[in-house]
C-alpha positions as CSV (number, residue, x, y, z in Angstrom):
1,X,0.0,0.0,0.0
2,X,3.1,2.5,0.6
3,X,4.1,1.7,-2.4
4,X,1.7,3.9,-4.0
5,X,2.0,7.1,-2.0
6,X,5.5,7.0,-4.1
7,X,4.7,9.6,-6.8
8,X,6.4,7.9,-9.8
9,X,4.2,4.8,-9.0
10,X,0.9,6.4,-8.3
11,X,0.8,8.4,-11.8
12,X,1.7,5.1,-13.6
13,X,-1.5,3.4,-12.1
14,X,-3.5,6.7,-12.2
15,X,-2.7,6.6,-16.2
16,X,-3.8,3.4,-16.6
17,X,-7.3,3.4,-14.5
18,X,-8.2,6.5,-15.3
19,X,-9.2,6.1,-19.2
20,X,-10.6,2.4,-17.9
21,X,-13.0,4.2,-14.8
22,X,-14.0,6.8,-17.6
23,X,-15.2,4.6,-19.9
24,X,-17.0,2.0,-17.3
25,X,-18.6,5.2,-15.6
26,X,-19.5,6.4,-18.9
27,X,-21.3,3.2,-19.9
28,X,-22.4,2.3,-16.9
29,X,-24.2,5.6,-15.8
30,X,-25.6,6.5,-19.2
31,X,-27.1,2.9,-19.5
32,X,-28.8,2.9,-15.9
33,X,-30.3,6.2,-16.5
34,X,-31.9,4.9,-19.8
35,X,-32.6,2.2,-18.7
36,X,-34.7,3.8,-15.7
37,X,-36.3,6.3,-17.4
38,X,-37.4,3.8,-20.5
39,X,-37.9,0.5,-19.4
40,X,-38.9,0.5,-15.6
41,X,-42.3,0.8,-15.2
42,X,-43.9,3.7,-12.8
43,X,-43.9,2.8,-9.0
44,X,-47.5,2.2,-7.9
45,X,-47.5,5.2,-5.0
46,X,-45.3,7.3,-6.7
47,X,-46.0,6.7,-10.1
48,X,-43.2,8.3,-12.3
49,X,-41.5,10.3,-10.0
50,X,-39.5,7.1,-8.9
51,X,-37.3,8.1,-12.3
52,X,-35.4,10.5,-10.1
53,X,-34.4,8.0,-7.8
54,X,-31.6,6.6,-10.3
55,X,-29.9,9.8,-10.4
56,X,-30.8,10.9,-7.0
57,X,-30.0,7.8,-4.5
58,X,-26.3,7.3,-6.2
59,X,-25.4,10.8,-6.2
60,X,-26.6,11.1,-2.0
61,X,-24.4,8.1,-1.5
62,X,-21.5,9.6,-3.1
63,X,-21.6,12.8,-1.5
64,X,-21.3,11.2,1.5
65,X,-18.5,8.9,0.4
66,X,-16.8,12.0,-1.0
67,X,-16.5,13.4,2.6
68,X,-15.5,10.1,4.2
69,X,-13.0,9.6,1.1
70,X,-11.6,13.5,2.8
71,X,-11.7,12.5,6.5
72,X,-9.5,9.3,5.7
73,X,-7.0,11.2,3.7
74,X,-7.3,13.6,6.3
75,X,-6.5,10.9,9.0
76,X,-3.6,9.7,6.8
77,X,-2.0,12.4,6.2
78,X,-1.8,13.6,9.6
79,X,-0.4,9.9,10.7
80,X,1.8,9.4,8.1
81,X,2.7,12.8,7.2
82,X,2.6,11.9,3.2
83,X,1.5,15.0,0.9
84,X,-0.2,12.0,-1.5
85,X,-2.9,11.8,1.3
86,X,-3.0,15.7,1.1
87,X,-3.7,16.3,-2.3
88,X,-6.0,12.8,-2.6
89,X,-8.4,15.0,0.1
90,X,-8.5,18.2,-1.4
91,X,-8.7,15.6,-5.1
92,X,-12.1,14.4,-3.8
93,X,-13.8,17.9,-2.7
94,X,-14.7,19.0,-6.2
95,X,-16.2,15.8,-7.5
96,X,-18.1,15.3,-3.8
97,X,-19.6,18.6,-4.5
98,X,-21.1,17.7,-7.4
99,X,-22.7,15.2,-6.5
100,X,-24.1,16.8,-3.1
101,X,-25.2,19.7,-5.2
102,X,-26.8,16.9,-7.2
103,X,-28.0,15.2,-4.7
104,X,-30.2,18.2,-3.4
105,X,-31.2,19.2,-6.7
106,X,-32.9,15.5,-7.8
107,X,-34.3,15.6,-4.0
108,X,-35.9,19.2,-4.6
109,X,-37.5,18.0,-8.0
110,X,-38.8,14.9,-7.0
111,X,-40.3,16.6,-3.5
112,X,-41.9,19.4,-5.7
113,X,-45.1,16.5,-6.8
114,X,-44.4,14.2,-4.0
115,X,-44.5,16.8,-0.6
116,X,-45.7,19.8,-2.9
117,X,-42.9,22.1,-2.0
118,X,-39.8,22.3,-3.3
119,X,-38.1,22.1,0.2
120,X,-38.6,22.0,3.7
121,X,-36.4,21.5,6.6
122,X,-36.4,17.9,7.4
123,X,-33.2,16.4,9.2
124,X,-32.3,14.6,6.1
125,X,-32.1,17.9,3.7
126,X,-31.0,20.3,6.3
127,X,-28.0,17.7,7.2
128,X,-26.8,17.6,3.5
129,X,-27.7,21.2,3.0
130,X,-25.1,21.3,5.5
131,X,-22.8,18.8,3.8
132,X,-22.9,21.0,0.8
133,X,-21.3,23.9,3.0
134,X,-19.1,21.6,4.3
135,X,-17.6,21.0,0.7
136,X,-17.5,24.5,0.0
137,X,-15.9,25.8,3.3
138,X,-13.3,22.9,2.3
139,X,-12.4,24.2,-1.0
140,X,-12.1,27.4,0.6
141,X,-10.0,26.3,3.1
142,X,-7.5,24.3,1.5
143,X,-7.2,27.1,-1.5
144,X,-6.7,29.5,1.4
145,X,-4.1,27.0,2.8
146,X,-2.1,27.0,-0.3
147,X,-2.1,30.3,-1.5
148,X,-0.8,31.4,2.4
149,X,1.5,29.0,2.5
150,X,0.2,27.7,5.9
151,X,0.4,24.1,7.3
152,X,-1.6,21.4,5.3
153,X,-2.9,20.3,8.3
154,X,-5.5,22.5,8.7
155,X,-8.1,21.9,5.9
156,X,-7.0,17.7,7.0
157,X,-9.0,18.6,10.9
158,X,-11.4,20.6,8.8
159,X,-11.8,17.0,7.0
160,X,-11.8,15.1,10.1
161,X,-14.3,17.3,12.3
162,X,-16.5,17.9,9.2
163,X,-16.7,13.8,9.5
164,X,-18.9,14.1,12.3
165,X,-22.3,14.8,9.9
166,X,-21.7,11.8,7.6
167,X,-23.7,9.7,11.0
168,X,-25.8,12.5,11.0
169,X,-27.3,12.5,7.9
170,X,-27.6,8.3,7.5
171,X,-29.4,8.1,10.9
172,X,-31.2,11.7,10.7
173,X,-34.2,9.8,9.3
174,X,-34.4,7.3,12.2
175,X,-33.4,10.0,15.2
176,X,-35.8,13.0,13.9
177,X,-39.6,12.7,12.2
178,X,-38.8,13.3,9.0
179,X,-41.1,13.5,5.7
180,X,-37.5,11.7,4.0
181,X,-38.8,7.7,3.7
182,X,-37.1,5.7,5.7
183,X,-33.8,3.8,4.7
184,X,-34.6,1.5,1.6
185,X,-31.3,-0.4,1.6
186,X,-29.9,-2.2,5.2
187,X,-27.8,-4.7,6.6
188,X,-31.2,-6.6,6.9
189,X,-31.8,-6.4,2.9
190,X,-33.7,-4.6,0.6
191,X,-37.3,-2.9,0.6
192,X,-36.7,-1.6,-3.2
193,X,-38.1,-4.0,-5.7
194,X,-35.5,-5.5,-8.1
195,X,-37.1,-3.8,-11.2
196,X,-35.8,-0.3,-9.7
197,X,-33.4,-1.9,-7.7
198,X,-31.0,-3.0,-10.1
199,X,-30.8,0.1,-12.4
200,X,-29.8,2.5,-9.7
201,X,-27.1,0.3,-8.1
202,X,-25.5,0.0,-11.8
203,X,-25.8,3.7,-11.5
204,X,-24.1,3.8,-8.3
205,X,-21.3,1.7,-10.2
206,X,-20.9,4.1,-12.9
207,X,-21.1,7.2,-10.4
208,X,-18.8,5.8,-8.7
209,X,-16.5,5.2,-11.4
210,X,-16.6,8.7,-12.9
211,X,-16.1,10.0,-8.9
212,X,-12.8,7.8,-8.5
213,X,-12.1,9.2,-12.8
214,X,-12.3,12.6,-11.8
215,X,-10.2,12.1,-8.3
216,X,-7.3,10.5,-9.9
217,X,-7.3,13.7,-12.4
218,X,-7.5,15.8,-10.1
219,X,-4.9,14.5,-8.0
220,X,-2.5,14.1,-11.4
221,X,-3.2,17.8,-11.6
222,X,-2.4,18.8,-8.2
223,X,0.7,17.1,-8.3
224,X,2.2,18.3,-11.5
225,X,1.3,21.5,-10.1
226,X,2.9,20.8,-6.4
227,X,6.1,19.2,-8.2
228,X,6.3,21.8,-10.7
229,X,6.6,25.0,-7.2
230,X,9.1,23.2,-6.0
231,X,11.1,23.1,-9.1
232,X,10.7,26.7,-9.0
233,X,11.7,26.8,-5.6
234,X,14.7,24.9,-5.8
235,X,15.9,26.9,-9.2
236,X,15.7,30.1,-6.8
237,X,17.4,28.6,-4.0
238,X,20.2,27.6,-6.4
239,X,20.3,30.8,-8.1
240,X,20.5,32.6,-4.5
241,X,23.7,30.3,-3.8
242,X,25.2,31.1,-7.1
C-alpha cells in the first residue's frame, strides 16, 4: 500500500485506471439512466417520480462517500505525514460537490409533486444542506491554505471534524420525524423491488467510477502543479547560492 504514495508509482496506475473508470462510468451511468427512465415501469405510489431515484440515491451516497474519502485522507495524512494523502483529500472535494449539489437538486424536483414544495427542513435535507457547505468551506479552506502557504494540516481537521455529519445525515431519518422515507437499503436487505433496484445500483457503479475518474485527475493535476513550485523553488534557491 506505501508503495503507491511513491509519486512515480501512483501516476503510472493513475494513467492506466483512469481512461478504464471513464469509460465504465461512462457506460455504466448512461445505461442505468436509460434504462430507468425507458424500461422501468412507474412505481405504484409514486407513479413516475420514482425516475429521479436513479440519479438521485447514487449521487446522496457519493456525497457522502466524498466526505469520508476526505476524512481518511485527512487521518492519513496527519499519521503518516505523506502530501499523496494531502492532495488525494482536497482531489475528492470537487467531484463530492457535485454530486451533493446533485444530490439536493434530484431531491428538490422529485419533492416538488411528491411533498408539494420544493423544500422543507427535514433532518435529512438540512444535514446535506449542511454537507454542501461543508464542501464548500473545504475548498475554501485548502485554496486559502495554499495560497498562504500555511500548514496542510488545517483543511486535513477541517476533513476530520466535518466527519462528524456523515452519521448524522444516514441516521437523521431514524433519530428525527422526518417526511424523507425511511432507509430503503440495510444490513437486513432490501425494501426496493429488483425492477428499480438494479438500475440505480449499476448507476451507483458508474457514479462511482466517474467519482474515482475525476479524483485520480485531479490529484495528477495537483501534483504536476505541487512538483512543478518546487522546481521553482529549488531553481531560486540555487540561483540565490550562485
Amino acid at each position: 500500500m506505501h508503495g503507491f504514495a511513491n509519486p512515480r508509482r501512483f501516476l503510472k496506475l493513475a494513467r492506466t485506471l483512469t481512461p478504464i473508470l471513464l469509460i465504465v462510468g461512462l457506460v455504466a451511468s448512461i445505461g442505468a439512466v436509460a434504462w430507468g427512465l425507458t424500461m422501468v415501469p412507474p412505481d405504484r405510489l409514486m407513479g413516475e417520480t420514482v425516475r429521479i431515484i436513479f440519479i438521485h440515491v447514487p449521487t446522496a451516497w457519493l456525497g457522502m462517500a466524498g466526505w469520508a474519502t476526505i476524512a481518511g485522507a485527512s487521518l492519513a495524512f496527519i499519521v503518516w505525514r505523506h502530501p499523496l494523502a494531502a492532495l488525494a483529500a482536497r482531489a475528492a472535494a470537487i467531484p463530492g460537490l457535485v454530486f451533493t449539489a446533485l444530490c439536493l437538486v434530484t431531491g428538490s424536483i422529485w419533492g416538488r409533486p411528491t411533498w408539494g414544495t420544493w423544500w422543507v427542513w427535514d433532518g435529512r435535507l438540512t444535514s446535506m444542506l449542511i454537507l454542501l457547505f461543508l464542501y464548500l468551506a473545504y475548498i475554501a479552506l485548502s485554496q486559502a491554505v495554499e495560497r498562504e502557504g500555511a500548514s496542510p494540516r488545517i483543511p486535513a481537521i477541517f476533513g476530520l471534524v466535518g466527519a462528524i455529519n456523515i452519521p448524522i445525515i444516514n441516521r437523521s431519518v431514524v433519530w428525527w420525524n422526518s417526511l424523507h422515507q425511511p432507509p430503503s437499503i440495510t444490513t437486513g436487505g432490501s425494501a426496493i423491488d429488483g425492477v428499480f433496484l438494479w438500475p440505480m445500483m449499476v448507476a451507483l457503479l458508474g457514479f462511482t467510477c466517474l467519482f474515482a475518474a475525476t479524483m485520480l485527475m485531479n490529484m495528477r493535476a495537483l501534483l504536476a502543479e505541487a512538483q512543478a513550485e518546487a522546481r521553482l523553488r529549488r531553481r531560486a534557491m540555487e540561483a540565490e547560492a550562485a
